[in-house]
N, C-alpha and C positions, 0 to 999 in steps of 0.2 A: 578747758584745757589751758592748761598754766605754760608759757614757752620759758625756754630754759634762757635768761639772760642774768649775766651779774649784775647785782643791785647797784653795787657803788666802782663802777670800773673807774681804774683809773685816767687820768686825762690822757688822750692818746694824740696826737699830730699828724695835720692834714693839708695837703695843701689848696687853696680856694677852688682849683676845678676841680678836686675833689669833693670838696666840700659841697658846691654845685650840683655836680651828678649825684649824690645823694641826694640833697632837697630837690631832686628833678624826678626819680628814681619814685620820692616819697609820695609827689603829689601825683604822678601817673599812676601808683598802686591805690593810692587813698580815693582817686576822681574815676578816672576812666575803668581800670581792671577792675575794682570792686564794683561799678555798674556793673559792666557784663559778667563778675561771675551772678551778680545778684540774678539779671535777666535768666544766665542757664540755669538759674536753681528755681525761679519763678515757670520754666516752658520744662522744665523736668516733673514739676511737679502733677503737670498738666495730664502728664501720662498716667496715671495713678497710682498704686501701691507705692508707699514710701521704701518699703521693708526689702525689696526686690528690684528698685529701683535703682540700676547703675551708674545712669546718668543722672541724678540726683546723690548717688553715694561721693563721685567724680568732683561734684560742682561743691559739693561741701568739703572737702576734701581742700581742693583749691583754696577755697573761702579759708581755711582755717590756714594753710602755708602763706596768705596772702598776708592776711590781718596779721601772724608772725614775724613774717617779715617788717610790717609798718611797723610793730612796735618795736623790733631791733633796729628800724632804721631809726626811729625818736630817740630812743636812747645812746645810739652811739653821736648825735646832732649832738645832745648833753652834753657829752663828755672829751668833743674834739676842743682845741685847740688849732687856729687854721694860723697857719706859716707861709711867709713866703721868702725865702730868703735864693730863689730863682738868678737875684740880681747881683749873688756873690760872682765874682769872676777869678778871685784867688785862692779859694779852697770852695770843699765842697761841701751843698747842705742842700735842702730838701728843693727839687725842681731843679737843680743842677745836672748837664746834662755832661756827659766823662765820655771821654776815647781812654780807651785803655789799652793795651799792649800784653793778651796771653798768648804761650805758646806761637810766639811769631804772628799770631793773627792779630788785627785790629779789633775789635768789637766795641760799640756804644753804649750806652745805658743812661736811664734820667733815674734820678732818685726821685720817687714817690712816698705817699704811705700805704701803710699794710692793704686799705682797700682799693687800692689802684696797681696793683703790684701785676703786672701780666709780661711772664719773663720771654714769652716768645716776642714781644716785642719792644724789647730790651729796659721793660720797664720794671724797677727792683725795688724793694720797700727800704726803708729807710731802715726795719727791724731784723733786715734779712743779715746774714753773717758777711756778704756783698757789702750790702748797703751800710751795714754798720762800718765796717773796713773803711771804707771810702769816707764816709762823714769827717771832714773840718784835715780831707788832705789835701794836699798841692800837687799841682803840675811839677811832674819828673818824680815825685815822691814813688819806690816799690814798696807794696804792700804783699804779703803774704796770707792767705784766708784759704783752713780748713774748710776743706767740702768732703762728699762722702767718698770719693773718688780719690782720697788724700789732698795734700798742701798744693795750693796753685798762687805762682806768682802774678801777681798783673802790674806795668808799669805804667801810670797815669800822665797822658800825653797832651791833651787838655782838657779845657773846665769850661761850659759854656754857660 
C-alpha cells in the first residue's frame, strides 16, 4: 500500500515547538503504538481464522494508518524549515502573539504553522488568509481580509 505523499514538497515553515511535537509525535508512533498494535495483531492472531478474523482485520488496519502517518511525519521533518522570529515586537511573524480589534470585540491569536493551526484556540497558520494578512504588520496597522462570510476589518492593537 503505497500512501499518497508528494515526492518533492516544498520547503514549508515551522516554528521549533512545532517542530518538537512532531519529532515527539514520531517517536511515540514508531516505539510505543507500533509495539501495541504489533501485540493486538500477535493475541488476534491467537484466535484463529485470519479470513474472519475482526480483530486481526482492526489491528492491521491500524498498523497500516500508523506506519502512514510515520512516513508523512519523515517527510514533512525533510522539508520544514524551523523559524523563530517569536522575539519580533514591532511587526508580525511566526510565534507572534496579536490582539486585534473585530467588530468591537477584542480577540487574540499567535501565528503558528499550517500543523499547529487550532482556531478554537486562537491559534492560526501563518498560511491561513488571517495569518497571511497579519504577517510583517504593525501595531495600530487595519487590515482588511476576505472570509466566506464577506470582508472583515481587524485593527491590530498589539504584538507580543
Amino acid at each position: 500500500m503505497r500512501c499518497a505523499l508528494r515526492e518533492n514538497m516544498p520547503d514549508q515553515i515551522i516554528s521549533q515547538e512545532g517542530h518538537d511535537k512532531l519529532e515527539q509525535e514520531l517517536k511515540y508512533i514508531t516505539t510505543i503504538k507500533r509495539l501495541e498494535i504489533a501485540k493486538r495483531i500477535e493475541s488476534a492472531k491467537e484466535l484463529g481464522d485470519l479470513s474472519e478474523n475482526a480483530e486481526y482485520t482492526e489491528a492491521k488496519d491500524e498498523q497500516a494508518f500508523n506506519e502512514g502517518r510515520a512516513a508523512e511525519i519523515k517527510m514533512l521533518l525533510k522539508n520544514l524549515t524551523i523559524v523563530n522570529n517569536g522575539d519580533r515586537k514591532n511587526s508580525i511573524g511566526m510565534g507572534s502573539k496579536v490582539t486585534a480589534m473585530i467588530n468591537g470585540n477584542e480577540k487574540q491569536y499567535t501565528i503558528v504553522s499550517f500543523n499547529e493551526a487550532d482556531p478554537v484556540e486562537g491559534k492560526i497558520s501563518n498560511e491561513s488568509p488571517l495569518g497571511k494578512a497579519f504577517l510583517d504588520r504593525k501595531k495600530g496597522d487595519t487590515i482588511k481580509v476576505e472570509t466566506p462570510n464577506g470582508e472583515s476589518v481587524y485593527k491590530i492593537l498589539s504584538i507580543e
